[in-house]
NUMIPA-676622 format. One record per residue: x, y, z of N, C-alpha, C in turn; residue number from 1; residue in one letter. Coordinates in steps of 0.2 Angstrom, whole numbers, plus 5000, padded with zeros to 4 digits. Example, Ala and Ser with C-alpha at 12.3 -4.5 7.8 and 13.67 -1.06 7.14 Angstrom:
% NUMIPA-676622
<site n_east="5066" n_north="4972" n_up="5039" ca_east="5062" ca_north="4978" ca_up="5039" c_east="5066" c_north="4984" c_up="5039" num="1" residuo="A"/>
<site n_east="5064" n_north="4989" n_up="5035" ca_east="5068" ca_north="4995" ca_up="5036" c_east="5064" c_north="5000" c_up="5039" num="2" residuo="S"/>
END
This chain:
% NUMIPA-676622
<site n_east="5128" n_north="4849" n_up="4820" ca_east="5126" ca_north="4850" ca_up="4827" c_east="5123" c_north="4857" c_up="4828" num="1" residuo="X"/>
<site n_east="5115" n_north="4859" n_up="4830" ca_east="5114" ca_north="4867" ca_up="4831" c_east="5115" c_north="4867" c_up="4838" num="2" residuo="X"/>
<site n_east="5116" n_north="4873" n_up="4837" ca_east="5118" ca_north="4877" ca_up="4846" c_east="5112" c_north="4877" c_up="4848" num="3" residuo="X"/>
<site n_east="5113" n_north="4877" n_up="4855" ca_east="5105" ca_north="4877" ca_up="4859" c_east="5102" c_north="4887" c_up="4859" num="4" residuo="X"/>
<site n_east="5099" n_north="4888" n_up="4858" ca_east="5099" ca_north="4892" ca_up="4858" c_east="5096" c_north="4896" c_up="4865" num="5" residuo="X"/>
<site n_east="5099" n_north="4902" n_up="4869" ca_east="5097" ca_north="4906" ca_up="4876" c_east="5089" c_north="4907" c_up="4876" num="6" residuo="X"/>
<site n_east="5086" n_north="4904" n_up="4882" ca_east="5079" ca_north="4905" ca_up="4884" c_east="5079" c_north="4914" c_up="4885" num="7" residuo="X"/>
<site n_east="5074" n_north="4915" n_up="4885" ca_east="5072" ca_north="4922" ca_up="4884" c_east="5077" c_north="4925" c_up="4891" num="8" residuo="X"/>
<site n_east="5077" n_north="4930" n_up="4891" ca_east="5082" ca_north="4932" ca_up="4899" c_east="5076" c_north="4936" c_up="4905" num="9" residuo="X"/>
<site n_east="5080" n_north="4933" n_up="4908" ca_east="5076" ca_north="4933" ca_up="4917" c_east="5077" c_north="4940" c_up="4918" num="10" residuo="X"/>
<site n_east="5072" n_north="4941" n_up="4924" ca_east="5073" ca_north="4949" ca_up="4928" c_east="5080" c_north="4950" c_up="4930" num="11" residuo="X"/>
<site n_east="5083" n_north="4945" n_up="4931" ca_east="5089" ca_north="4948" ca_up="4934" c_east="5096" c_north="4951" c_up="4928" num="12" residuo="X"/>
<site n_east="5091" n_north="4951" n_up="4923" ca_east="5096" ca_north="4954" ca_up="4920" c_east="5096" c_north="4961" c_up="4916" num="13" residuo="X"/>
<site n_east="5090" n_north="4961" n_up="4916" ca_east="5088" ca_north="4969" ca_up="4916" c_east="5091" c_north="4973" c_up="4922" num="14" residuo="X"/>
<site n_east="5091" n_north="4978" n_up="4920" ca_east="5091" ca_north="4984" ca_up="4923" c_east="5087" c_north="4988" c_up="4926" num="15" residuo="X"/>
<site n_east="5085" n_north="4991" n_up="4932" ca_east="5078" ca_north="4991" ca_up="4932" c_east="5078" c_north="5000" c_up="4930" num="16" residuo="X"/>
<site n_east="5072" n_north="5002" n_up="4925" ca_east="5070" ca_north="5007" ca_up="4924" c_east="5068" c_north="5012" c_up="4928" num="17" residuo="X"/>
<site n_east="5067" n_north="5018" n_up="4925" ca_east="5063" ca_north="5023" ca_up="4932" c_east="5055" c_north="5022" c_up="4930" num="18" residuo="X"/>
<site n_east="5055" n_north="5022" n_up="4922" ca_east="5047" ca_north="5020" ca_up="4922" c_east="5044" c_north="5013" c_up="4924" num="19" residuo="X"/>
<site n_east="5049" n_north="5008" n_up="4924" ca_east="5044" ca_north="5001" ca_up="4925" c_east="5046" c_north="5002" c_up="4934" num="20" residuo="X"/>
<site n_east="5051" n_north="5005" n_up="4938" ca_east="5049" ca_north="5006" ca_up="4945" c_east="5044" c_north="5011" c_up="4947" num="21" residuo="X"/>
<site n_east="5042" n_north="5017" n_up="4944" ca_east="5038" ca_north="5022" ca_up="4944" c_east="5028" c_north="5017" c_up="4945" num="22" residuo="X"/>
<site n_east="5030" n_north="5014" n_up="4939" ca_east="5023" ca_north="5010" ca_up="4936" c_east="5023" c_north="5004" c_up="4944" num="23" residuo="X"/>
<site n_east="5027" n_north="5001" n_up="4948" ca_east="5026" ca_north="4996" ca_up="4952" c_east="5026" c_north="5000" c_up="4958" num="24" residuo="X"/>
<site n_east="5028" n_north="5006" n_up="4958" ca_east="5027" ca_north="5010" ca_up="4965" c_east="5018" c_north="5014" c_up="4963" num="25" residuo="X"/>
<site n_east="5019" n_north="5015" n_up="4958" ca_east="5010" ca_north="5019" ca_up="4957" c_east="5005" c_north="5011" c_up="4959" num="26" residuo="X"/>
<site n_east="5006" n_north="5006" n_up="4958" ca_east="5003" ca_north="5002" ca_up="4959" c_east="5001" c_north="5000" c_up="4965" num="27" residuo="X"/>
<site n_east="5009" n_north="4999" n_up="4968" ca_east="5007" ca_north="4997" ca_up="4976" c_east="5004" c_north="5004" c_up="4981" num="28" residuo="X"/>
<site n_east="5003" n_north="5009" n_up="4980" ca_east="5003" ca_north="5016" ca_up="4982" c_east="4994" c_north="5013" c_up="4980" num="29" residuo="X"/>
<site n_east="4991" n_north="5011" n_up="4976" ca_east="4985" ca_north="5014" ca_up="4975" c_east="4983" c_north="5007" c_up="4978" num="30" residuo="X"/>
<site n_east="4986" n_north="5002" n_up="4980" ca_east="4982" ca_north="4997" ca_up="4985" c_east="4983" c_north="5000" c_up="4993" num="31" residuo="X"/>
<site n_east="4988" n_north="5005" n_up="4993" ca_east="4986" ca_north="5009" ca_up="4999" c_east="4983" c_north="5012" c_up="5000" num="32" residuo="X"/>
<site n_east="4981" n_north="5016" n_up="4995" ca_east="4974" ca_north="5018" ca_up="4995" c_east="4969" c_north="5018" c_up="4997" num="33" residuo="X"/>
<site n_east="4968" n_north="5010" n_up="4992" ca_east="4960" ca_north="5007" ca_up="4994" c_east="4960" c_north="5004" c_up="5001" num="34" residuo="X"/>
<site n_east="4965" n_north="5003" n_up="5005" ca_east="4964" ca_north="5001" ca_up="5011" c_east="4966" c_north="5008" c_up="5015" num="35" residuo="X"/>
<site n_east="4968" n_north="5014" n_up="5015" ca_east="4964" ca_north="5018" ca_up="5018" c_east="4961" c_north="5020" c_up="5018" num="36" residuo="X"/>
<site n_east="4955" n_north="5020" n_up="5011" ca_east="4950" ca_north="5022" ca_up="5009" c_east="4946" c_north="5017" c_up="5017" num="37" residuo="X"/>
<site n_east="4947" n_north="5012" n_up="5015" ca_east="4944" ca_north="5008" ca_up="5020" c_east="4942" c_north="5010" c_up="5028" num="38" residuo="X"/>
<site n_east="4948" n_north="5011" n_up="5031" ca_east="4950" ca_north="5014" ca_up="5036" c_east="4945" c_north="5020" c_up="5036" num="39" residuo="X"/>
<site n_east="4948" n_north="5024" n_up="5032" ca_east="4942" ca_north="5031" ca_up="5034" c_east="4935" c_north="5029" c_up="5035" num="40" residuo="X"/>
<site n_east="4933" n_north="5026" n_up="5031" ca_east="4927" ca_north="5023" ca_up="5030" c_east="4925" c_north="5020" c_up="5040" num="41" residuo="X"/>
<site n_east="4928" n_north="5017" n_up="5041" ca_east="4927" ca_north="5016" ca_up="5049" c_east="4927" c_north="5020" c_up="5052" num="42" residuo="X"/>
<site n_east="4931" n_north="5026" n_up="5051" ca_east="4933" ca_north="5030" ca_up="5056" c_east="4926" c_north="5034" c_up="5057" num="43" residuo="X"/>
<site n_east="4924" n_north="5034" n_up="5051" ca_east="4915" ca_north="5035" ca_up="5051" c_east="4912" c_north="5032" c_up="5055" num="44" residuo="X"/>
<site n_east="4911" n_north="5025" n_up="5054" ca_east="4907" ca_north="5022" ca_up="5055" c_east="4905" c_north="5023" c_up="5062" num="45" residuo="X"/>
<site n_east="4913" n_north="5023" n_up="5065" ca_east="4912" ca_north="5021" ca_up="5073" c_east="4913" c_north="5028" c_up="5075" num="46" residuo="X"/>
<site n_east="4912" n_north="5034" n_up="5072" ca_east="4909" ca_north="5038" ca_up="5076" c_east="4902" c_north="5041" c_up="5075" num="47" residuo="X"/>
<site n_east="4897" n_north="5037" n_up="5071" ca_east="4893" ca_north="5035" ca_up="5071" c_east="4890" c_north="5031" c_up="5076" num="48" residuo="X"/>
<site n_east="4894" n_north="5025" n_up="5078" ca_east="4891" ca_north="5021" ca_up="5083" c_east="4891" c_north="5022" c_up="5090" num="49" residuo="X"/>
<site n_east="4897" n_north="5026" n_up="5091" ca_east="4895" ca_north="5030" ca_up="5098" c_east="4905" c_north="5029" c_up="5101" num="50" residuo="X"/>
<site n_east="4903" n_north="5033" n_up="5106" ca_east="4912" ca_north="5035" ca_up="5109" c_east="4913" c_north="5028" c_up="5111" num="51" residuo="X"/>
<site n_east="4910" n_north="5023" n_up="5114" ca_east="4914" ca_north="5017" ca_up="5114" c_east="4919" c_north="5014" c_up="5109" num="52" residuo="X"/>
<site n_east="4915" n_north="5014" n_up="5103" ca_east="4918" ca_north="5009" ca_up="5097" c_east="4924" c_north="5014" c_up="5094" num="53" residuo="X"/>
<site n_east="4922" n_north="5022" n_up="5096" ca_east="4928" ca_north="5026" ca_up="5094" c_east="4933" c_north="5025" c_up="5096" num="54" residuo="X"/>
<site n_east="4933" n_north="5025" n_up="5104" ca_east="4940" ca_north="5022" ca_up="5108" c_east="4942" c_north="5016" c_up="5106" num="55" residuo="X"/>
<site n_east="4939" n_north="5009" n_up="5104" ca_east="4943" ca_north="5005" ca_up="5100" c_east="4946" c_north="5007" c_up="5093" num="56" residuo="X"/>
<site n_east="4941" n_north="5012" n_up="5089" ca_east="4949" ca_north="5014" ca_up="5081" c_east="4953" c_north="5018" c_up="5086" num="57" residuo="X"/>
<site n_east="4951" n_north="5024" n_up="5091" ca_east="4959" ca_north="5027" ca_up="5094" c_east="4963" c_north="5024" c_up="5097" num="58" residuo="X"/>
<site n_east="4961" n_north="5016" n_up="5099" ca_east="4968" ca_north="5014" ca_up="5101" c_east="4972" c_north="5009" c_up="5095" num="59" residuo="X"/>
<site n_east="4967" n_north="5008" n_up="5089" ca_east="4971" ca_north="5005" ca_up="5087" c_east="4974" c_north="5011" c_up="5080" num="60" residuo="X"/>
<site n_east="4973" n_north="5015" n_up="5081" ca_east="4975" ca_north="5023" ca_up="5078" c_east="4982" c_north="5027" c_up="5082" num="61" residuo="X"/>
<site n_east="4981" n_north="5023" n_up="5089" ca_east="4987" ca_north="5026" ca_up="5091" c_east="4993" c_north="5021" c_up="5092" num="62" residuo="X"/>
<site n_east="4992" n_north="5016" n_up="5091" ca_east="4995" ca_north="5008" ca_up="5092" c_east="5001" c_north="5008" c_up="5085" num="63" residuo="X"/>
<site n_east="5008" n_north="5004" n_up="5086" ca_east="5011" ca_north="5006" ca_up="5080" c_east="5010" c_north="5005" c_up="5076" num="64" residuo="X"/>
<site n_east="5007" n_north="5000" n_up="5076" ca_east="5005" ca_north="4997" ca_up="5065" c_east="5000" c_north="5001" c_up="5063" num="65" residuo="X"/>
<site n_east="4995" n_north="5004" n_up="5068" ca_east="4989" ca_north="5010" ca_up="5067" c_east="4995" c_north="5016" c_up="5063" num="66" residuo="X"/>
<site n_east="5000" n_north="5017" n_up="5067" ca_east="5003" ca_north="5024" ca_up="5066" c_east="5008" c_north="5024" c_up="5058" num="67" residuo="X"/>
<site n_east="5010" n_north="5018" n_up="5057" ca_east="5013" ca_north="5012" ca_up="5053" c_east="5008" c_north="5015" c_up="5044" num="68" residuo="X"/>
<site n_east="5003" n_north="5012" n_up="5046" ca_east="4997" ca_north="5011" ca_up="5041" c_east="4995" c_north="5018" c_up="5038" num="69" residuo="X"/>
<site n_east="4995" n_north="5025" n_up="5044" ca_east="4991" ca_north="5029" ca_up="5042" c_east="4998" c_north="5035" c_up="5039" num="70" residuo="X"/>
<site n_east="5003" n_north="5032" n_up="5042" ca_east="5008" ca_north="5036" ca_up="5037" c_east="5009" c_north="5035" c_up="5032" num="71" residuo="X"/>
<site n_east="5009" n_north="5028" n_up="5029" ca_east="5009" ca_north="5024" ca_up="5023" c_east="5006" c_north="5027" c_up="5018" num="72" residuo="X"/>
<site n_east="4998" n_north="5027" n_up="5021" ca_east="4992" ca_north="5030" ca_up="5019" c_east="4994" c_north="5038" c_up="5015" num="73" residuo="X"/>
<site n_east="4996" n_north="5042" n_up="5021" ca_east="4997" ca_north="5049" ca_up="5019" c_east="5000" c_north="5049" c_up="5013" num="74" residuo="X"/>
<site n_east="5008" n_north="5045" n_up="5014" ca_east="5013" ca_north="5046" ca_up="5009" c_east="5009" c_north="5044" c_up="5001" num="75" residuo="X"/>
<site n_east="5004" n_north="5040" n_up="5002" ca_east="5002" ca_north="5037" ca_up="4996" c_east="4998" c_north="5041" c_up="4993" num="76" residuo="X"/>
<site n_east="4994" n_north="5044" n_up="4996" ca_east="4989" ca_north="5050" ca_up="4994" c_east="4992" c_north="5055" c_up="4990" num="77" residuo="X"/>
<site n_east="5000" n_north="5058" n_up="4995" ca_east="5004" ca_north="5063" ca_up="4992" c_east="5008" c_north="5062" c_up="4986" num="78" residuo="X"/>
<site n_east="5008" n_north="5053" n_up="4984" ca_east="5012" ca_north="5051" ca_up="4978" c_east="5009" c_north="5053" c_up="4974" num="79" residuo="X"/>
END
C-alpha cells in the first residue's frame, strides 16, 4: 500500500516575507500611481477647459474619497 503523498502547500502555510510583502506593496503602490498619474492629468485638463469644469474636480478633490485617493497617491509616490 503507498502513502498518498501531500499536495504542494498552500499560502497559509508560509510565513509571509519582507521581500514577497515588500514586492506586493511595490506593486499595488504603482497601480496608484497610474491612477494618479491619471487624476493629474485631469487636473490639466479641466483647468484648460475653464473655471466651471474646475469647480467640478475641486469638489470632487475636496470630497472624502477625493481626499482618500490623493493621499493614497502621495504616500505612493513617497514609497
Amino acid at each position: 500500500m503507498s502513502k498518498q503523498r501531500p499536495i504542494s502547500p498552500h499560502l497559509q502555510i508560509y510565513k509571509p516575507q519582507i521581500t514577497s510583502v515588500l514586492s506586493i506593496f511595490h506593486r499595488i503602490t504603482g497601480v496608484a500611481l497610474s491612477f494618479g498619474t491619471i487624476l493629474l492629468v485631469l487636473w490639466v485638463v479641466t483647468l484648460s477647459l475653464g473655471e466651471s469644469y474646475y469647480r467640478y474636480y475641486l469638489m470632487f478633490r475636496s470630497s472624502f474619497i477625493g481626499t482618500i485617493i490623493f493621499v493614497g497617491f502621495t504616500f505612493a509616490l513617497n514609497y
